[in-house]
GUBA-640453 format. One record per residue (C-alpha): residue number from 1; residue in one letter; x, y, z. Coordinates in Angstrom, 3 decimals, decimal comma, m for minus. Example, Ala and Ser with C-alpha at 12.3 -4.5 7.8 and 13.67 -1.06 7.14 Angstrom:
(kemi 1 'A' (12,300 m4,500 7,800))
(kemi 2 'S' (13,670 m1,060 7,140))
***
This chain:
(kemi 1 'X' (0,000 0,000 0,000))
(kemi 2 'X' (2,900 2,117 0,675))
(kemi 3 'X' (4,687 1,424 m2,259))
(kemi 4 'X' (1,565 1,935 m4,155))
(kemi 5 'X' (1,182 5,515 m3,000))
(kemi 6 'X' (4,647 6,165 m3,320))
(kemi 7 'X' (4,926 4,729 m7,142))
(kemi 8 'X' (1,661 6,688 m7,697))
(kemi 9 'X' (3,209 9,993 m6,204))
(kemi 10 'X' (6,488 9,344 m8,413))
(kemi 11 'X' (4,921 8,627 m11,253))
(kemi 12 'X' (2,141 11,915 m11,166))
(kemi 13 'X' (5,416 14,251 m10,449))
(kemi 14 'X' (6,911 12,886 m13,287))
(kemi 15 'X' (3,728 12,938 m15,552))
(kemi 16 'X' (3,648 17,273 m14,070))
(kemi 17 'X' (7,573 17,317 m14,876))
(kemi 18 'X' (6,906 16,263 m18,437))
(kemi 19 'X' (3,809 18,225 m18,810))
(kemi 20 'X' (5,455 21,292 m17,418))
(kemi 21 'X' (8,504 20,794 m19,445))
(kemi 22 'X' (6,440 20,042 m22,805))
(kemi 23 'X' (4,631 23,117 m22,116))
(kemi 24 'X' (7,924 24,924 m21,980))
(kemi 25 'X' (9,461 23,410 m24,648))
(kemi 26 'X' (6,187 24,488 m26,653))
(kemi 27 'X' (6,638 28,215 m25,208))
(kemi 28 'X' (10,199 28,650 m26,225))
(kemi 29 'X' (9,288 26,678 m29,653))
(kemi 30 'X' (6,871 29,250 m30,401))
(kemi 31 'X' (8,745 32,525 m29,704))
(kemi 32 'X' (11,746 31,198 m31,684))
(kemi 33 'X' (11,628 33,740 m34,630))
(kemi 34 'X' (10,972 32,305 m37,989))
(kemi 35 'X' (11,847 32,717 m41,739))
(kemi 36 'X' (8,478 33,322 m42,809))
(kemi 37 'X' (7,005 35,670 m39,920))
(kemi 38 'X' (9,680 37,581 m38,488))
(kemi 39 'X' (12,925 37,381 m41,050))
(kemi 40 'X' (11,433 37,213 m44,197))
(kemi 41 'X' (9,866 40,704 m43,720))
(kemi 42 'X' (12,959 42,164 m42,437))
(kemi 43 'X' (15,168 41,153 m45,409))
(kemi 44 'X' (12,121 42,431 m48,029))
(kemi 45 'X' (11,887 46,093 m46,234))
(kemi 46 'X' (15,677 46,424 m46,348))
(kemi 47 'X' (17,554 43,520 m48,501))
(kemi 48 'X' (16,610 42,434 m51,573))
(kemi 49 'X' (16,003 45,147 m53,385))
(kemi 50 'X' (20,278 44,708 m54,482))
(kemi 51 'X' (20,020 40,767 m53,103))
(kemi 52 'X' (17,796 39,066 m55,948))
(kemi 53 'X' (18,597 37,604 m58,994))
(kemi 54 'X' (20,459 40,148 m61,567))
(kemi 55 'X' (21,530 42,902 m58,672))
(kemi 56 'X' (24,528 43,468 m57,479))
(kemi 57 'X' (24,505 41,538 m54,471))
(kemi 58 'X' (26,258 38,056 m54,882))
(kemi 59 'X' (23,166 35,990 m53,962))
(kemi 60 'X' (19,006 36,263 m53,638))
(kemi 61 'X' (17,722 36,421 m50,205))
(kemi 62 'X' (14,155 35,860 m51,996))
(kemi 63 'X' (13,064 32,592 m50,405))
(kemi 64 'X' (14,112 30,498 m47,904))
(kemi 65 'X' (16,201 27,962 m49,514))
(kemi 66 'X' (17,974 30,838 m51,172))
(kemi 67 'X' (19,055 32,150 m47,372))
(kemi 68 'X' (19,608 29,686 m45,968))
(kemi 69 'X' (22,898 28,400 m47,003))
(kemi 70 'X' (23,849 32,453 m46,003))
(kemi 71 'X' (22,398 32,580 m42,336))
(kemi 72 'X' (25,859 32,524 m40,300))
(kemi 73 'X' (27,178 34,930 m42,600))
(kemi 74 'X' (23,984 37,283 m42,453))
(kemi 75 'X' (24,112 37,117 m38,645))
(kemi 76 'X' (27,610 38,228 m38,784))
(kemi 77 'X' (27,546 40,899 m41,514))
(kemi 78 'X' (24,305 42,406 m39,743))
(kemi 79 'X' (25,296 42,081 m36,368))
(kemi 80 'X' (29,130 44,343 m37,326))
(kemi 81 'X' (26,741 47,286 m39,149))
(kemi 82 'X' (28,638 45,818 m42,389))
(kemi 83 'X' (24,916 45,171 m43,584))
(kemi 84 'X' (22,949 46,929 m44,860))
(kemi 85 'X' (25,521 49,494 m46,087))
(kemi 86 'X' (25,452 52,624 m44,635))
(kemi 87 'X' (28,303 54,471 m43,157))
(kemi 88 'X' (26,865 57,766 m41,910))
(kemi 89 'X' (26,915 58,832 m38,238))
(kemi 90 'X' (23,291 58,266 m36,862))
(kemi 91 'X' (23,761 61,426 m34,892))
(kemi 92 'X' (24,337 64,034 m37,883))
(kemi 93 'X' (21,404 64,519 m40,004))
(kemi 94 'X' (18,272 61,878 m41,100))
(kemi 95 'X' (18,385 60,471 m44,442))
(kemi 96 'X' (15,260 59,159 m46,419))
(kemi 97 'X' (17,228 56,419 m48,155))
(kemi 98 'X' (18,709 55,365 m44,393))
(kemi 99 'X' (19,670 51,332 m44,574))
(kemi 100 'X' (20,305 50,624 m40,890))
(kemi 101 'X' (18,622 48,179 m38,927))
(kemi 102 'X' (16,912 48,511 m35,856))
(kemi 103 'X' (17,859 46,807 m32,765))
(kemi 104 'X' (14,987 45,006 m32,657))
(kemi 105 'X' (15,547 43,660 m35,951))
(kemi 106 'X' (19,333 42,773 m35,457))
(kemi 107 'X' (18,398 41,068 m32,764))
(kemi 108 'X' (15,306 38,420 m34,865))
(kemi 109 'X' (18,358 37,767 m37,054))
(kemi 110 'X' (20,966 37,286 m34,534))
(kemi 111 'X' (18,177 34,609 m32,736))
(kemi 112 'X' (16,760 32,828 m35,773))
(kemi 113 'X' (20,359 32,289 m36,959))
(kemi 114 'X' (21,491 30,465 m33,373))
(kemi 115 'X' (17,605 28,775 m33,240))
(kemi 116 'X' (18,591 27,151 m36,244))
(kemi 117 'X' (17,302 29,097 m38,988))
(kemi 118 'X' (13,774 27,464 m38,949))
(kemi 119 'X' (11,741 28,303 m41,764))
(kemi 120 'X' (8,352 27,947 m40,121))
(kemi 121 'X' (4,733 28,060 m41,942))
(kemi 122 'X' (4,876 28,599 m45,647))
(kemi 123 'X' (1,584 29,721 m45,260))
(kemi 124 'X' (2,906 32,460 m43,580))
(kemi 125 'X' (5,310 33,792 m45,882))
(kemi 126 'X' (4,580 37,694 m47,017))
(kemi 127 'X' (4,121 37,744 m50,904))
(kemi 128 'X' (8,003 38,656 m51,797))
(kemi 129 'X' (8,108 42,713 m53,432))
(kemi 130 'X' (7,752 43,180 m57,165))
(kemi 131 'X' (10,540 44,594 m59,105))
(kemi 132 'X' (9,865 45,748 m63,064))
(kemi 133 'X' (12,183 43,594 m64,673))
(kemi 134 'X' (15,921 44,565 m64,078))
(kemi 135 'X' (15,046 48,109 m62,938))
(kemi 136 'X' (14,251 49,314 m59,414))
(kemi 137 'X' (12,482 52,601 m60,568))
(kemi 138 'X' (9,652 50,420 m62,161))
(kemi 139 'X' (9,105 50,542 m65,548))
(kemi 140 'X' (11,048 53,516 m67,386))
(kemi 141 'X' (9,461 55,377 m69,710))
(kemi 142 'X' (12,385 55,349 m72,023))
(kemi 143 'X' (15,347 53,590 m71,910))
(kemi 144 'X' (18,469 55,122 m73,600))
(kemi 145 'X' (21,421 52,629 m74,828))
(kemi 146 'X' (24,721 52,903 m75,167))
(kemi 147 'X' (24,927 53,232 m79,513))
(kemi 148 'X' (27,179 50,615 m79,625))
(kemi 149 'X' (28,539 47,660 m77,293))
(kemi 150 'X' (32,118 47,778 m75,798))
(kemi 151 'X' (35,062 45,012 m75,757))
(kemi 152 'X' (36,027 44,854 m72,612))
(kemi 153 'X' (40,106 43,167 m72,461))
(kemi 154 'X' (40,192 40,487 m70,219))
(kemi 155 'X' (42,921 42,138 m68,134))
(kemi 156 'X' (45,233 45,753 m68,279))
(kemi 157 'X' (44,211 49,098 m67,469))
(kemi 158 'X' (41,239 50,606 m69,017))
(kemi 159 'X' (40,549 53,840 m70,235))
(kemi 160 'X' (37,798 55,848 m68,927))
(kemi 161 'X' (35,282 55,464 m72,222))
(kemi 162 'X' (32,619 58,432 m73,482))
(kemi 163 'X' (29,406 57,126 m75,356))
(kemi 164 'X' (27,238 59,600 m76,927))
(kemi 165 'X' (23,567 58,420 m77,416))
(kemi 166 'X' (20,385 60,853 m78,477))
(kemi 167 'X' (17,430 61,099 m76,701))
(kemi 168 'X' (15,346 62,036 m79,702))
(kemi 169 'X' (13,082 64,383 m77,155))
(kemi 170 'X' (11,213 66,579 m79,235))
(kemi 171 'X' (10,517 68,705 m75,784))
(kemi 172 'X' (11,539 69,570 m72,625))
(kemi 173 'X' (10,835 66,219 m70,969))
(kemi 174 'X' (10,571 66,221 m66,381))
(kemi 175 'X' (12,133 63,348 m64,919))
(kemi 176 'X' (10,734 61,907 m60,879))
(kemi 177 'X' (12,993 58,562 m61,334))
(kemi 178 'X' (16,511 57,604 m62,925))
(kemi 179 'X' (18,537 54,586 m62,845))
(kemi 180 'X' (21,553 53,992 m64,614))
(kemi 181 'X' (22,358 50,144 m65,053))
(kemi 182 'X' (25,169 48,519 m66,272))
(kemi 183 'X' (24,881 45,902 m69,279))
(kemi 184 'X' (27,489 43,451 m67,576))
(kemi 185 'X' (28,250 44,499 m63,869))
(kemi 186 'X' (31,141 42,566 m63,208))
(kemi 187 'X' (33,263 44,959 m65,642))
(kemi 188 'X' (31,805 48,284 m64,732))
(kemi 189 'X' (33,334 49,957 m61,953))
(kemi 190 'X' (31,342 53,002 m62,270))
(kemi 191 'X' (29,739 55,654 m64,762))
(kemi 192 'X' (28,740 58,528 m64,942))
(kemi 193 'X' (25,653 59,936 m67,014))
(kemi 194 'X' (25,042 63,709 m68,553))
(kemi 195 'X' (22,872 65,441 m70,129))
(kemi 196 'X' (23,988 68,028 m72,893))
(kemi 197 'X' (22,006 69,953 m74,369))
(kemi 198 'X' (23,321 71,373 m77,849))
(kemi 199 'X' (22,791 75,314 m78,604))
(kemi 200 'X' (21,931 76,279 m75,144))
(kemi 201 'X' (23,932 78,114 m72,331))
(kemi 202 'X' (25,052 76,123 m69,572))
(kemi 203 'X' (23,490 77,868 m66,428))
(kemi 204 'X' (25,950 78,524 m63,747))
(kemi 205 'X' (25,467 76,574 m60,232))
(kemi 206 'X' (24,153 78,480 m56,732))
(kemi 207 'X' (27,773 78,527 m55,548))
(kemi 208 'X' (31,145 79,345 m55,953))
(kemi 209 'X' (34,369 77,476 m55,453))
(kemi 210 'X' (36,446 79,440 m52,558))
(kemi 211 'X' (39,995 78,751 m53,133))
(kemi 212 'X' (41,616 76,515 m50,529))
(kemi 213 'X' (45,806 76,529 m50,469))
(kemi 214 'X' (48,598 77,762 m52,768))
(kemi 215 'X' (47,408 75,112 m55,416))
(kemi 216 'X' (43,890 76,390 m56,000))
(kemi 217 'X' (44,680 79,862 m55,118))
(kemi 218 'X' (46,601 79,417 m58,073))
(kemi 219 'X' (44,476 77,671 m60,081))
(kemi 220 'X' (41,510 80,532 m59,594))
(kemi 221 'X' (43,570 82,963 m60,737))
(kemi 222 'X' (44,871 81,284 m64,030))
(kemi 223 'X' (40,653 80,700 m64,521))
(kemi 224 'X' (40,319 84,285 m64,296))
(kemi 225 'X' (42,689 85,435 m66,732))
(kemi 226 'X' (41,042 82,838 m68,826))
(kemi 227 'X' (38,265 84,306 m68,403))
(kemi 228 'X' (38,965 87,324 m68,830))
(kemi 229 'X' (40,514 86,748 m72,061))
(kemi 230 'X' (37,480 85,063 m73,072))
(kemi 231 'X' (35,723 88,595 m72,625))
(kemi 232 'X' (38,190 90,489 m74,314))
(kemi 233 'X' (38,215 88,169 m77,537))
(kemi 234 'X' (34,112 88,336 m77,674))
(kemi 235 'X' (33,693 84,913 m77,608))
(kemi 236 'X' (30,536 83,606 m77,000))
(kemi 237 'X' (29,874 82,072 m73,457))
(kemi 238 'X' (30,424 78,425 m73,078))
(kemi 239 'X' (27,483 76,293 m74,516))
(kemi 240 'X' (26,747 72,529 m73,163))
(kemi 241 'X' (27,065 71,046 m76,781))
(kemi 242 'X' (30,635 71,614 m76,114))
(kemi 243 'X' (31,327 69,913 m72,597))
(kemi 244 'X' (29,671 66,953 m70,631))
(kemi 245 'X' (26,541 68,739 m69,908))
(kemi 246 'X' (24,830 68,217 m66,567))
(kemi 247 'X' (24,982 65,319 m64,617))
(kemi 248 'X' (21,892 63,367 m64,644))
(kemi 249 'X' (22,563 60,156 m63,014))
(kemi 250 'X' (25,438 57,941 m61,698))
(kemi 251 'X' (26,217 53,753 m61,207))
(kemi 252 'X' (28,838 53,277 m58,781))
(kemi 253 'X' (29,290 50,132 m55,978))
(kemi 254 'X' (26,417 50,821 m53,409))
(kemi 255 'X' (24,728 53,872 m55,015))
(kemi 256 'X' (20,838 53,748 m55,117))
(kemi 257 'X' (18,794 54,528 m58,411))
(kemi 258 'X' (17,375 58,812 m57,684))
(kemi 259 'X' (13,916 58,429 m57,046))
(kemi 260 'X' (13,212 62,385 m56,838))
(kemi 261 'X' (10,403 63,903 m53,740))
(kemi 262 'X' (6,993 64,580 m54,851))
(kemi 263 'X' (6,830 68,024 m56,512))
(kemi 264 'X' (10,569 67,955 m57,659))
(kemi 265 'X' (11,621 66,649 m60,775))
(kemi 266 'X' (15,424 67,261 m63,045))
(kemi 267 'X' (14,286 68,719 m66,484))
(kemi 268 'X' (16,232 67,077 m69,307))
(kemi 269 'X' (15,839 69,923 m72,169))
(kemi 270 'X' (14,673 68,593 m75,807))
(kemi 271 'X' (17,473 66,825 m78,262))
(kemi 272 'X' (19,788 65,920 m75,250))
(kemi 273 'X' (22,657 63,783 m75,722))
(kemi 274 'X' (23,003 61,501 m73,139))
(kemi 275 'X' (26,717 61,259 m72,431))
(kemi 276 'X' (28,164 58,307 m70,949))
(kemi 277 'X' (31,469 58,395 m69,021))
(kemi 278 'X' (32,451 55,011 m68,008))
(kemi 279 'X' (34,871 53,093 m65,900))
(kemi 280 'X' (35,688 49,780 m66,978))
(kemi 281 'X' (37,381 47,138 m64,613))
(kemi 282 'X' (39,222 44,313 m66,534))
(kemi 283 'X' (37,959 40,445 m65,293))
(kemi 284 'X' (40,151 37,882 m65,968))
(kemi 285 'X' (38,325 37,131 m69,273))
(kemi 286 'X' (37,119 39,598 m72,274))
(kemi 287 'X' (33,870 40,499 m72,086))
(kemi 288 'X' (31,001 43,016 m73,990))
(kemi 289 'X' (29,176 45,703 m72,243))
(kemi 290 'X' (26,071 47,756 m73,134))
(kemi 291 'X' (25,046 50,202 m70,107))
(kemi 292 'X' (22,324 51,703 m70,727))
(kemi 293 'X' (19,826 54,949 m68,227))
(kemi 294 'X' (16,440 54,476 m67,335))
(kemi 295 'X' (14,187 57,352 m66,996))
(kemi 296 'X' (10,656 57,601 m65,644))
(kemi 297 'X' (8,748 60,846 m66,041))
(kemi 298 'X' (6,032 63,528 m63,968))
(kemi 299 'X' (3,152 63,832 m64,949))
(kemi 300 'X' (3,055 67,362 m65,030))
(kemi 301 'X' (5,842 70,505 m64,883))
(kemi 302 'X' (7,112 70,060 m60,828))
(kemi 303 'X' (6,978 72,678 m58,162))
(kemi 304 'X' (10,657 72,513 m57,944))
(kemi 305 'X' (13,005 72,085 m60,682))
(kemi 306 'X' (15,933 69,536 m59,341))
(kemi 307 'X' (19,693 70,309 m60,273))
(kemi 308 'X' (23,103 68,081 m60,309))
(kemi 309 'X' (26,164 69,865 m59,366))
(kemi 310 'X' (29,684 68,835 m57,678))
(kemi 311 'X' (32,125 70,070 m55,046))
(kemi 312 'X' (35,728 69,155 m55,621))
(kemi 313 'X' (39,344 69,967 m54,796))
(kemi 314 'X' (41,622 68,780 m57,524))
(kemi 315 'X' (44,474 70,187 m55,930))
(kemi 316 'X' (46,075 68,337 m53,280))
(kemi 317 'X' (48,727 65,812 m52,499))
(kemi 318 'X' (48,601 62,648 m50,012))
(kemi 319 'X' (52,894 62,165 m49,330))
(kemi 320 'X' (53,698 59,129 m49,212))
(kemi 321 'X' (52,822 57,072 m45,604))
(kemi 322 'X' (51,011 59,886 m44,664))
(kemi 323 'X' (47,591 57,734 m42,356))
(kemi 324 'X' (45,673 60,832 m42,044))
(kemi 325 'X' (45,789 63,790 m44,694))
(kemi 326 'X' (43,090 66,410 m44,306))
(kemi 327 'X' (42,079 67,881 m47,867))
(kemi 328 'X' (39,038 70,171 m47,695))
(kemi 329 'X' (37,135 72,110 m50,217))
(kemi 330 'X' (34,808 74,948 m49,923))
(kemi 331 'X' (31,865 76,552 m51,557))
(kemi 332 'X' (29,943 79,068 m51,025))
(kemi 333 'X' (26,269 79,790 m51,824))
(kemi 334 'X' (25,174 83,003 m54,128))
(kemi 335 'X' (21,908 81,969 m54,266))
(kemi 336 'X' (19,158 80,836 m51,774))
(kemi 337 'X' (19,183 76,943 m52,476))
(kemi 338 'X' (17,465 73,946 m50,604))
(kemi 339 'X' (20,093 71,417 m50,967))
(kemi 340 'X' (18,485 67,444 m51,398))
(kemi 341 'X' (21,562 64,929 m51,117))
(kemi 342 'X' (25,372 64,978 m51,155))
(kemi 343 'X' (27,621 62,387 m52,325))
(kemi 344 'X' (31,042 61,612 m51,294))
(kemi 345 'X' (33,799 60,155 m53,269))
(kemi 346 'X' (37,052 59,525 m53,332))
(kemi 347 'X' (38,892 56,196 m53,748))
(kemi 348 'X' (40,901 53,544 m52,043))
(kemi 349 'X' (43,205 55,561 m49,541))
(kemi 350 'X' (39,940 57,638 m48,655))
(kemi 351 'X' (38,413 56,915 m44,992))
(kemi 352 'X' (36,231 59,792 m43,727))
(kemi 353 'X' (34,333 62,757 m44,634))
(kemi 354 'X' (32,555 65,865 m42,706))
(kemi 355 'X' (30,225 68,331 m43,707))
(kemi 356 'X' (29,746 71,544 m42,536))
(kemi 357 'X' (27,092 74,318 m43,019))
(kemi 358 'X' (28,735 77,718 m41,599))
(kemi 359 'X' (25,948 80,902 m42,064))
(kemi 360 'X' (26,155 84,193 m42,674))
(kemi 361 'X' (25,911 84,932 m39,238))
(kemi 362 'X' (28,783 82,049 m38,269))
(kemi 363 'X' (26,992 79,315 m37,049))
(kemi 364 'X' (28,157 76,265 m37,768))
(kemi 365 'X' (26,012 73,055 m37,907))
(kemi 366 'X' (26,999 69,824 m39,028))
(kemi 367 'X' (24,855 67,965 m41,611))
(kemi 368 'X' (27,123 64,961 m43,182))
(kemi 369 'X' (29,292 62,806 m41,073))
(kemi 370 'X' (30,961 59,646 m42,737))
(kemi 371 'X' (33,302 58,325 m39,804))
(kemi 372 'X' (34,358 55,065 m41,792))
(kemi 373 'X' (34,078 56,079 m45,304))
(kemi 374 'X' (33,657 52,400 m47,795))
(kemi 375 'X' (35,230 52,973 m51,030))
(kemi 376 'X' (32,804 49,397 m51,875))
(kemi 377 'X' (29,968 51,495 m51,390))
(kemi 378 'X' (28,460 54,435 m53,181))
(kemi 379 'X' (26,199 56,374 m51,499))
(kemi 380 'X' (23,679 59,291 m51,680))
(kemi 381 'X' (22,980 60,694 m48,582))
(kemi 382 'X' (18,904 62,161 m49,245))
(kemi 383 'X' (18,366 64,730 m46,712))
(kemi 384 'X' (15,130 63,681 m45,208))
(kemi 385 'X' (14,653 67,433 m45,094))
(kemi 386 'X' (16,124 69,537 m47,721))
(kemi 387 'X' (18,771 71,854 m46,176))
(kemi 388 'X' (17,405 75,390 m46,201))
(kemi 389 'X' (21,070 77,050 m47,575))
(kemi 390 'X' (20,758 81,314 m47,013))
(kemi 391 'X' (22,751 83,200 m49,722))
(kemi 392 'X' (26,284 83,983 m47,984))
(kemi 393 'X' (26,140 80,382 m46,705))
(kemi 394 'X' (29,601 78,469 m47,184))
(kemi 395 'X' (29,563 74,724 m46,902))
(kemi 396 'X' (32,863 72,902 m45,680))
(kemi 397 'X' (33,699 69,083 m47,141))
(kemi 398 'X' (36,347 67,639 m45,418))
(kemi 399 'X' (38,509 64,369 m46,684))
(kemi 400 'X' (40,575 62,479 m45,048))
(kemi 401 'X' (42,888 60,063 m46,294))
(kemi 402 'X' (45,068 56,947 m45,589))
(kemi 403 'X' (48,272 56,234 m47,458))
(kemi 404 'X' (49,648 54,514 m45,329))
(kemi 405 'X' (50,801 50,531 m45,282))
(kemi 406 'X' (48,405 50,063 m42,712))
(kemi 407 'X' (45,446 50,835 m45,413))
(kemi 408 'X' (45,287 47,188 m46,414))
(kemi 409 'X' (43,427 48,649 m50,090))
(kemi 410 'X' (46,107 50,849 m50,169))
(kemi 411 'X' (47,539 50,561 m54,211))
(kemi 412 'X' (51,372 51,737 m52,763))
(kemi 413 'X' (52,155 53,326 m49,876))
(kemi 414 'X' (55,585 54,019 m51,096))
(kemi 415 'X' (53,823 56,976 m53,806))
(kemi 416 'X' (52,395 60,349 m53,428))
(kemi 417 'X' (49,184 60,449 m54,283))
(kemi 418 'X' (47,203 62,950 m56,644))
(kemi 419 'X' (43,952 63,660 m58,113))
(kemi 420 'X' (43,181 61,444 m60,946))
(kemi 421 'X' (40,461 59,514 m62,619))
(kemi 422 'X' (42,348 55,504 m61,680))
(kemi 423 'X' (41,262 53,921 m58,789))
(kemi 424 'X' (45,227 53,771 m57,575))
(kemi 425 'X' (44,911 57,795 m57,562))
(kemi 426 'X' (42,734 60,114 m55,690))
(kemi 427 'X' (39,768 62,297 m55,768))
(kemi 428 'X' (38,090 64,629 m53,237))
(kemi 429 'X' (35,111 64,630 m54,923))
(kemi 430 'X' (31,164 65,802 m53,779))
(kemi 431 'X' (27,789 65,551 m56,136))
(kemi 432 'X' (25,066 67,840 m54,675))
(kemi 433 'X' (21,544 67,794 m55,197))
(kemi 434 'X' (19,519 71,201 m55,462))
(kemi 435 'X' (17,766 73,636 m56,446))
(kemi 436 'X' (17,408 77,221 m56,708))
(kemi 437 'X' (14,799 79,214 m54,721))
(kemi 438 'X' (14,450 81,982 m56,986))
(kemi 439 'X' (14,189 79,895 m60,299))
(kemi 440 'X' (11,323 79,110 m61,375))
(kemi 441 'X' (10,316 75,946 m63,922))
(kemi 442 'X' (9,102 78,087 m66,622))
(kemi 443 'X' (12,628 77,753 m68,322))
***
């Protein structure tokens, strides 16, 4: 009878063990996140947009059985800030193209990967996004080709190459969306896309270069006299059917198609030439490239007429071993101007940039910091706000560089370095975004 009740009693605290733990085991089972309710939506807000099939990213995060193979990696890229890429301080200025996690989402990924990387109920699964087929503006309205395709050698130095391809706009035509996309990826390092417009004047920018060292001091002053010689020969002033043009889009590693606010749209004046300026990167085997723009256009004539400009110092030198050279350019505003994005470049020995807004009155405020500048990646910084930029206004971009041997991407340590178009050279190099208060789109 005793060892009855006692069997009884050690068998019903076992059964309540087992219960209690199965209950548990259920708890923890369900709050284990998932592919298809907590990751899958995390990867489609912020991911594979550049990781599906025919981006730039080196696999599809699409489905499951496409990330999984990726998961340790993905916990460890997203965990270091390495992914998403985006290398602005989160303390200076908010950015509407901003790719940074939250915590709450580093942390799903960082606990799905260690779970296991279950996939949970299909039936569960978000529909994946659409994309229009190889563009991420959606389906351009027009679509302008190199006129020819390029050999590409299968290894030496490349050229920078200039394609000239008409638009065949009979009118002034308002672009909301552009996207330049390269015909085979793997060889194009970057390019860069104008618009010239033959038989009209090139309209000067809302701001001035101010002269920064002996170098550019120089250099203003040997623009002047050209200028000034210019005048007293009566030539005419200089037209865009003889230069570039302006720049109306860009392809670099990391760059984001321009997808323009409401009310603002870049006019691209009738019979433009698109100009293509690209840089090739030889592969290890010769290969054919067609790059081509994308454009899709408003409606109707914007509020705001949208302008490309750069910032840029051409006159510096990095010595040789020198880990942290400051080389700085200025500008200041004539105009009132809202100013919609920057973009900083330079190339391998680059490592940080600042920007600087100091007013009229002296104040200075900060608006772009890039503490651990990426080469790798290309970005626009989109000013979630536009920066309201007074006349008198000077803005400060500040470069630092690395030519040191302890820059492992460092080309040569041993060289000084100078501006040039090579990746093994240097730029200091800013695109703006903008547009002029007092203009209006009735050009």
């Amino acid at each position: 009878m005793h060892v009855a009740k006692c069997g009884w009693f050690v068998a019903g605290v076992a059964t309540l063990v087992l219960t209690a733990g199965g209950a548990a085991a259920a708890g923890a089972e369900a709050d284990t996140p998932t592919f298809t309710e907590d990751v899958a939506p995390i990867l489609y807000e912020n991911c594979v947009t550049c990781h599906r099939a025919g981006e730039v990213a080196p696999m599809s995060l699409i489905t499951y059985q496409e990330t999984r193979p990726w998961v340790r990696s993905i916990k460890n890229k997203v965990m270091s800030g390495e992914m998403p890429p985006w290398h602005a301080d989160p303390s200076v200025g908010r950015f509407l193209n901003e790719r940074r996690l939250t915590d709450a989402e580093r942390e799903i990924i960082g606990e799905w990967v260690d779970a296991g990387a279950p996939e949970g109920d299909r039936a569960k699964l978000p529909s994946a996004p659409t994309f229009a087929a190889g563009w991420q503006i959606g389906t351009p309205d027009v679509i302008i080709e190199m006129p020819k395709t390029f050999d590409v050698p299968a290894d030496g130095t490349i050229r920078y190459q200039t394609f000239v391809a008409p638009t065949n706009f009979t009118e002034d035509k308002w672009v909301k969306a552009v996207e330049v996309r390269a015909g085979t990826p793997a060889a194009v390092h970057h390019i860069l896309a104008y618009g010239r417009a033959p038989d009209t004047e090139q309209r000067p920018p809302s701001f001035k270069l101010i002269p920064v060292g002996e170098l550019a001091e120089a250099a203003a002053k040997a623009q002047a006299a050209r200028a000034e010689r210019a005048q007293q020969s009566g030539r005419p002033a200089r037209r865009q059917g003889r230069g570039r043009g302006m720049l109306i889009g860009s392809l670099a590693p990391g760059t984001n198609p321009m997808v323009f606010e409401p009310g603002t749209a870049l006019r691209v004046p009738k019979d433009t030439q698109v100009v293509f300026q690209i840089h090739y990167t030889a592969t290890g085997e010769a290969v054919t490239d067609r790059s081509s723009i994308g454009m899709v256009f408003a409606d109707a004539p914007p509020e705001h007429e949208l302008r490309f400009g750069q910032i840029l110092n051409p006159f510096f030198e990095i010595p040789a071993g020198e880990g942290n050279q400051r080389v700085d350019a200025l500008v200041e505003f004539t105009e009132d101007t809202e100013v919609y994005a920057l973009f900083p470049h330079t190339h391998l020995r680059g490592k940080r940039w600042e920007y600087e807004l100091v007013y009229p009155d002296g104040r200075r405020e900060a608006v772009l910091s890039v503490p651990a500048y990426d080469f790798n990646w290309q970005i626009y910084y989109q000013f979630e706000e536009p920066l309201m930029v007074p006349k008198g206004a000077r803005l400060e971009a500040a470069a630092w560089y690395d030519n040191s041997e302890a820059n492992k991407s460092n080309p040569d340590p041993t060289v000084d370095v100078r501006w040039g178009e090579q990746t093994w050279e240097e730029m200091h190099y800013t695109g703006i975004t903008y547009r002029v208060l007092s203009e209006s789109n009735e050009q």
